[in-house]
C-alpha positions as CSV (number, residue, x, y, z in Angstrom):
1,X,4.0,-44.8,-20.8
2,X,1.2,-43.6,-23.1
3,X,2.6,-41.0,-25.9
4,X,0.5,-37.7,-26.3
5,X,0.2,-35.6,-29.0
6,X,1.1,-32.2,-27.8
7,X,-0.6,-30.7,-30.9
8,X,-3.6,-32.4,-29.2
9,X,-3.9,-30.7,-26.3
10,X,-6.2,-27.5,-26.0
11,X,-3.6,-24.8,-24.9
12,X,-6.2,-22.2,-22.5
13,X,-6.0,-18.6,-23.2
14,X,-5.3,-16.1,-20.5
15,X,-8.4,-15.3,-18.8
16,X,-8.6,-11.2,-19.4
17,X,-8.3,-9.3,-16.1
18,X,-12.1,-8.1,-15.7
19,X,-11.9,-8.0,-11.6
20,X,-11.9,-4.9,-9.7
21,X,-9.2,-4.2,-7.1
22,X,-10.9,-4.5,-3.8
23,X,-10.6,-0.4,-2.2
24,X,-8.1,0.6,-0.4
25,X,-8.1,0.6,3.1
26,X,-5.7,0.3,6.1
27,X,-6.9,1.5,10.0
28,X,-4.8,1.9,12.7
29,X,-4.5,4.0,15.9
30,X,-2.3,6.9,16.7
31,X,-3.1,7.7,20.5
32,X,-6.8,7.7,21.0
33,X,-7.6,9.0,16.9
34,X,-8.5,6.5,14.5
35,X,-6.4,6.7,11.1
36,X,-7.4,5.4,8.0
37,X,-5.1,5.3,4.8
38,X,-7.4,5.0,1.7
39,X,-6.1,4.8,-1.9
40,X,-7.7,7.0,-4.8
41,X,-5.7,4.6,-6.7
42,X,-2.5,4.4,-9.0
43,X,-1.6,5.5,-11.7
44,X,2.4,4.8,-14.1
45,X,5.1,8.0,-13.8
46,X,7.6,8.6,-16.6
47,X,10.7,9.5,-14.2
48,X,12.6,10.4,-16.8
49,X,11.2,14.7,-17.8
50,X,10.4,14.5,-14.1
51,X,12.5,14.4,-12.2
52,X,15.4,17.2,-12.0
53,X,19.1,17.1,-11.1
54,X,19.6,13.7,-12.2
55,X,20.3,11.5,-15.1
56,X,17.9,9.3,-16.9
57,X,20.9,6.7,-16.1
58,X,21.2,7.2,-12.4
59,X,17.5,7.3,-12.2
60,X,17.2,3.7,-14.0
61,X,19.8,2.3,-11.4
62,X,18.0,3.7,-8.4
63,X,14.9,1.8,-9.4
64,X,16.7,-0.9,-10.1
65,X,18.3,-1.3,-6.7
66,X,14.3,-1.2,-5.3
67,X,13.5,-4.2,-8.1
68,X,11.2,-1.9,-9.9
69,X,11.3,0.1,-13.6
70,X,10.2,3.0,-15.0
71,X,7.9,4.1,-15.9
72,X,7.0,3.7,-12.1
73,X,3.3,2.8,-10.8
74,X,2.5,5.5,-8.1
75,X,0.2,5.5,-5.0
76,X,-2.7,8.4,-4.6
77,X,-3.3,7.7,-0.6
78,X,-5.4,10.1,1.4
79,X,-6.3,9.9,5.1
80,X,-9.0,9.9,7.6
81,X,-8.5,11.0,10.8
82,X,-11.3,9.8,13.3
83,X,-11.6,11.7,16.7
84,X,-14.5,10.7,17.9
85,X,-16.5,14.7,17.6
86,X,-14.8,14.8,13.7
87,X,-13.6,13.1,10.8
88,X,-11.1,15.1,8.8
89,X,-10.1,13.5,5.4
90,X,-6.3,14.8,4.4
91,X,-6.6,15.2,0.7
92,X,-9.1,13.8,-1.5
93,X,-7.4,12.3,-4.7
94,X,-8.0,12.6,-8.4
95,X,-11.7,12.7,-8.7
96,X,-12.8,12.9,-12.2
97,X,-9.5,14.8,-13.1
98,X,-7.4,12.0,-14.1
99,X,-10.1,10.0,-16.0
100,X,-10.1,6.1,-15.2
101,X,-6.7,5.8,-13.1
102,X,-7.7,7.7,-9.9
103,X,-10.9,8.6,-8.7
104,X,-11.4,5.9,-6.1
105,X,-11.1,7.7,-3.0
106,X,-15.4,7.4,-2.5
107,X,-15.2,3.7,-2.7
108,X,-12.3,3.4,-0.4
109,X,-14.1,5.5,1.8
110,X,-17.4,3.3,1.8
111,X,-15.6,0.6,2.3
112,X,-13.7,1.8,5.3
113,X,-17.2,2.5,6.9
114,X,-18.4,6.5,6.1
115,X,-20.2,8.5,4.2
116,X,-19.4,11.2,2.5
117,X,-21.3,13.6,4.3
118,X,-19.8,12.1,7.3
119,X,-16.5,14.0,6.9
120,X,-16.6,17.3,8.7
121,X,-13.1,19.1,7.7
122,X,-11.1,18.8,4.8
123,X,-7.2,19.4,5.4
124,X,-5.5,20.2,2.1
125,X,-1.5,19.7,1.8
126,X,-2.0,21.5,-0.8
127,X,-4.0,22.4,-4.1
128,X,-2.7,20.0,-6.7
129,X,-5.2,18.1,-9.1
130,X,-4.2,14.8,-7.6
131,X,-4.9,16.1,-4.0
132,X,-8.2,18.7,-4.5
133,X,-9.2,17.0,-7.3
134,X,-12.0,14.9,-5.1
135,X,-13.5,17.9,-3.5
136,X,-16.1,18.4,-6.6
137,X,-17.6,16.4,-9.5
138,X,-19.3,18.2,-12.2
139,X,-19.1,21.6,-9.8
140,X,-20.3,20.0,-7.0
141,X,-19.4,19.1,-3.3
142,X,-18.2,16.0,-2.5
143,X,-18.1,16.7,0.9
144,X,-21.4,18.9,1.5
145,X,-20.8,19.1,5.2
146,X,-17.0,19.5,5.1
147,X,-14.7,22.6,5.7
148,X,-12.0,23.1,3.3
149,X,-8.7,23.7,5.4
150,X,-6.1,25.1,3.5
151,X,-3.4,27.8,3.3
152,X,-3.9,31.0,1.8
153,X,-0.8,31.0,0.0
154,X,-2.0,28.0,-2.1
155,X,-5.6,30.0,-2.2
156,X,-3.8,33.1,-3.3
157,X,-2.1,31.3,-6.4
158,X,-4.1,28.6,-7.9
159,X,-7.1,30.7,-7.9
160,X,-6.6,34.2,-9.1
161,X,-5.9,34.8,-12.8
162,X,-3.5,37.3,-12.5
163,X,-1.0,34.5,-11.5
164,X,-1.3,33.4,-15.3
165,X,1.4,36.0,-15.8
166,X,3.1,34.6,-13.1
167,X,3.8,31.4,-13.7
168,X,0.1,29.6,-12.7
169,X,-0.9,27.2,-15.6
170,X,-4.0,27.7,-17.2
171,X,-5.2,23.7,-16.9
172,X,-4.3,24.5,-13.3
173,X,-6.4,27.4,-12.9
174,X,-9.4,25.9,-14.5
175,X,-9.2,22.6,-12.0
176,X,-8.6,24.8,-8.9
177,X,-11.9,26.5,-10.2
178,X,-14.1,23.8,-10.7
179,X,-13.3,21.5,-7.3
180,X,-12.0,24.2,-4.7
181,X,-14.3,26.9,-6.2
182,X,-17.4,25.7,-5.2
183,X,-16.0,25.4,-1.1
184,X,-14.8,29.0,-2.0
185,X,-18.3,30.4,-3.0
186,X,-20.2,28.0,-0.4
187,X,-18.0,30.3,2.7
188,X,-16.5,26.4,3.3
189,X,-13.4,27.5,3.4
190,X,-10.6,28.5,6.2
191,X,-7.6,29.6,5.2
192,X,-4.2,29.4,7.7
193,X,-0.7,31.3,7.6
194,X,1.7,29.9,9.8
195,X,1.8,27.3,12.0
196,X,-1.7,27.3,13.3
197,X,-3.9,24.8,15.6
198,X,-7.3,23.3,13.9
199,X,-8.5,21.5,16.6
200,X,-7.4,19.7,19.5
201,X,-4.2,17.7,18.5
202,X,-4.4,18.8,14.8
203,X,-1.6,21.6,13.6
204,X,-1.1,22.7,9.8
205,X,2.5,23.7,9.5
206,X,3.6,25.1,6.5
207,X,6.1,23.6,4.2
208,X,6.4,26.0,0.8
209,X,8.4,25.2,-1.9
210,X,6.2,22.4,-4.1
211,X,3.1,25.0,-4.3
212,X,3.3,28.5,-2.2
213,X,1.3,27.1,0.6
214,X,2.3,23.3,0.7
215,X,1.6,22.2,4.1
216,X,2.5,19.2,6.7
217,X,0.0,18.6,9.2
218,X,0.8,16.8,12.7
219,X,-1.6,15.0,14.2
220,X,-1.1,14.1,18.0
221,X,-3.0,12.3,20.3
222,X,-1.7,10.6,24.0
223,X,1.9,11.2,23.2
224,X,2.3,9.5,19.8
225,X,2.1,11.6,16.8
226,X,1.9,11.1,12.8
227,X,2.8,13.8,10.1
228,X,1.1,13.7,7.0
229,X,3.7,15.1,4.3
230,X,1.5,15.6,1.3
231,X,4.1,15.8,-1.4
232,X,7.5,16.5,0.0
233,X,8.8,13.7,-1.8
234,X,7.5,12.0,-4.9
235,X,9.2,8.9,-6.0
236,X,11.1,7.2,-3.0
237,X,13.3,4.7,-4.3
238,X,15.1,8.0,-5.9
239,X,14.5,11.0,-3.4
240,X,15.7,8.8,-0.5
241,X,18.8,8.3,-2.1
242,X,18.8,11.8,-3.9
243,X,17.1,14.5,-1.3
244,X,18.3,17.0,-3.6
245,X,16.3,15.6,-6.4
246,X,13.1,17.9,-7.6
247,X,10.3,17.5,-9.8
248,X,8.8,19.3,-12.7
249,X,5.5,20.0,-10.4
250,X,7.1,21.7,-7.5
251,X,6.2,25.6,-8.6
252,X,9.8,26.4,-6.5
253,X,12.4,23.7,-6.7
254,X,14.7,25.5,-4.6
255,X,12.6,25.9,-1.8
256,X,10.5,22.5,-2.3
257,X,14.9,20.9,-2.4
258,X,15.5,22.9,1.3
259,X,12.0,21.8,2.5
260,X,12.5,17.7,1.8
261,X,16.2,18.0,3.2
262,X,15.0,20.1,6.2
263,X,12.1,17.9,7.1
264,X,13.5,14.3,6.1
265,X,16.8,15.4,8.8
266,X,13.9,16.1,11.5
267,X,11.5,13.1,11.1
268,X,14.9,11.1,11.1
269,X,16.1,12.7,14.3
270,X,12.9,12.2,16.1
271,X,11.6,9.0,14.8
272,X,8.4,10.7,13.5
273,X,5.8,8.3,12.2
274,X,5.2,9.9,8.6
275,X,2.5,9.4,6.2
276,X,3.4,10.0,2.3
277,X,0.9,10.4,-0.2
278,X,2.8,8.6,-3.3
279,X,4.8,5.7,-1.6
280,X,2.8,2.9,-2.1
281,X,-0.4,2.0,-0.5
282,X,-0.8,2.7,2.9
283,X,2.6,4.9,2.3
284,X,3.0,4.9,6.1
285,X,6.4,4.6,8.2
286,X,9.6,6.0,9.6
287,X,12.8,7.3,7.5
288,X,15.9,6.4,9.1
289,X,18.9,8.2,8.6
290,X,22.5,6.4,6.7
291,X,25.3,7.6,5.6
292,X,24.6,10.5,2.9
293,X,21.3,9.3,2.5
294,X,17.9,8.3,4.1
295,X,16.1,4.5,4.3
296,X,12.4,4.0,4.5
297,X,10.7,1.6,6.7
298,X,7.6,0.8,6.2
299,X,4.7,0.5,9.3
300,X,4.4,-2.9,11.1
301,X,1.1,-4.5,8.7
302,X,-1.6,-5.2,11.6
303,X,-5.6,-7.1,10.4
304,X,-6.5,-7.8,14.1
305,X,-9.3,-5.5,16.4
C-alpha cells in the first residue's frame, strides 16, 4: 500500500451557504375549500425573558425532551383559504417589519400559484407585527383588492393613541399605523364583535387574552372543519407540556392563560384539525389529550393531486 502524505492533500473549505430556501408551501383540502399553508419564514426566539411562569431550567429540559435548544427557530405560517368565489389569506407575516428574517409570505404566495391582487379578504387573528405586518410596504397595500377582517377590539387598541397611557407600546402603535392604516383610510376594513359569520363556512370567534381582540377562525366545508389559532400558543415543545405558561407579548396573560387551557381542552375533546401559526412549517395537526398535559400530532405529509 502506497503511503500518502496527509499534509499533501488539499483539505476543501465549506462551500458558504448562498442558496435560497425554496418558499413555503403545503396544499391540502378541508371539504370542498382549498388550504394552503405558506411560510413568511423563521426567525430564533430567546425562551428565556419570554416566556412566564417557568424557569429558565425547566424551559431548557422541555426543549430538550423535543431534541431542540434555545434559542428556538420559530415558524411565521399564514394561510390561504381557496373557495372557489374567494381567496381569504389568514394573516400576512412580517413584511418589512422584521428586516431580513420574515418577509416571505409574497414569494410563498407566487409560488403556490396567486397573485397578490388575487386575494379578496384578509382575516386577521389579530394585529401583531408578525401577523399584519404584510398588509403594507412603504404605506402601501399589499393586497389592493383585499378586505381587512378583523375585530374591533384589536382596532380599538393598537390604533388609537390614547391607549399609550394604557399600556399600548409606542413601536406598536407606529406599525399598526403604517400596515393596517392604510386598509383603515381606504374603507377596507370590517370589524366583528362576537362570534360572527364572514361567508359561507368561515366564522371569526373571538379568543381575547394575547391582544383585546385575538381571534380563532373556523373554517368548515362538507363536514370537516380546520381552526386557525393565530397565537394561542407560542412555543410547543413548552406550552403543550405547560398550558399555563404565557408570554411577554400577550397584552393579558391571565386571560390569554384561560383562553390556551379553554381551547386546547376543546380541540382535544373534538379532534379538531388546528392550524398554529409558530409550530413549524405547515404547523398543522391535532392535539391529543395525556395525563396533565397535551401531545401534538402533526398532519399526515401528502405531494400527490
Amino acid at each position: 500500500m502506497t503511503s500518502v502524505n496527509a499534509a499533501a492533500i488539499p483539505v476543501a473549505e465549506p462551500l458558504p451557504i448562498h442558496k435560497p430556501q425554496v418558499a413555503g408551501v403545503y396544499r391540502f383540502q378541508v371539504g370542498a375549500f382549498q388550504i394552503t399553508a405558506l411560510s413568511d419564514g423563521t426567525l430564533p426566539l430567546d425562551l428565556h425573558p419570554l416566556l412566564r411562569g417557568i424557569s429558565a431550567e425547566k424551559i431548557d429540559a422541555l426543549l430538550k425532551k423535543g431534541f431542540i435548544r434555545n434559542p428556538v427557530e420559530t415558524s411565521i405560517n399564514a394561510y390561504v383559504i381557496d373557495t372557489g368565489p374567494r381567496v381569504l389569506l389568514v394573516d400576512t407575516g412580517a413584511g418589512e417589519l422584521f428586516g431580513q428574517v420574515a418577509g416571505k409570505l409574497p414569494q410563498s404566495l407566487a409560488a403556490a400559484g396567486y397573485k397578490l391582487e388575487d386575494i379578496s379578504d384578509v382575516l386577521l387573528t389579530h394585529i401583531h407585527a408578525d401577523h399584519s405586518g404584510g398588509l403594507s410596504r412603504n404605506r402601501q397595500m399589499m393586497f389592493p383588492n383585499a378586505t381587512v377582517h378583523v375585530a374591533q377590539a384589536d382596532v380599538d387598541f393598537f390604533l388609537d393613541p390614547a391607549n399609550l397611557t394604557k399600556g399600548l407600546k409606542p413601536q406598536d402603535l407606529e406599525k399598526s399605523q403604517r400596515t393596517v392604516g392604510p386598509y383603515v383610510d381606504a374603507g377596507r376594513v370590517k370589524t366583528f364583535s362576537g362570534p360572527t359569520t364572514l361567508g359561507p363556512g368561515i366564522t371569526a370567534i373571538p379568543t381575547p387574552g394575547h391582544t383585546p381582540g385575538h381571534s380563532v377562525y373556523r373554517v368548515e366545508s362538507q363536514g370537516e372543519s380546520i381552526d386557525f389559532w393565530g397565537d394561542l400558543l407560542h412555543v410547543g415543545p413548552v406550552q403543550f407540556a405547560r398550558p399555563d405558561v404565557t408570554v411577554t407579548f400577550d397584552v393579558d396573560q391571565d386571560r390569554a392563560r384561560a383562553q390556551r387551557q379553554q381551547q386546547f381542552k376543546a380541540s382535544a375533546n373534538e379532534a379538531r384539525l388546528s392550524a398554529a401559526a409558530h409550530l413549524p412549517f405547515p404547523g398543522i395537526g391535532h392535539l391529543r389529550a395525556q395525563a396533565g398535559h397535551y401531545e401534538w400530532v402533526p398532519a399526515v405529509y401528502r405531494n400527490r393531486d
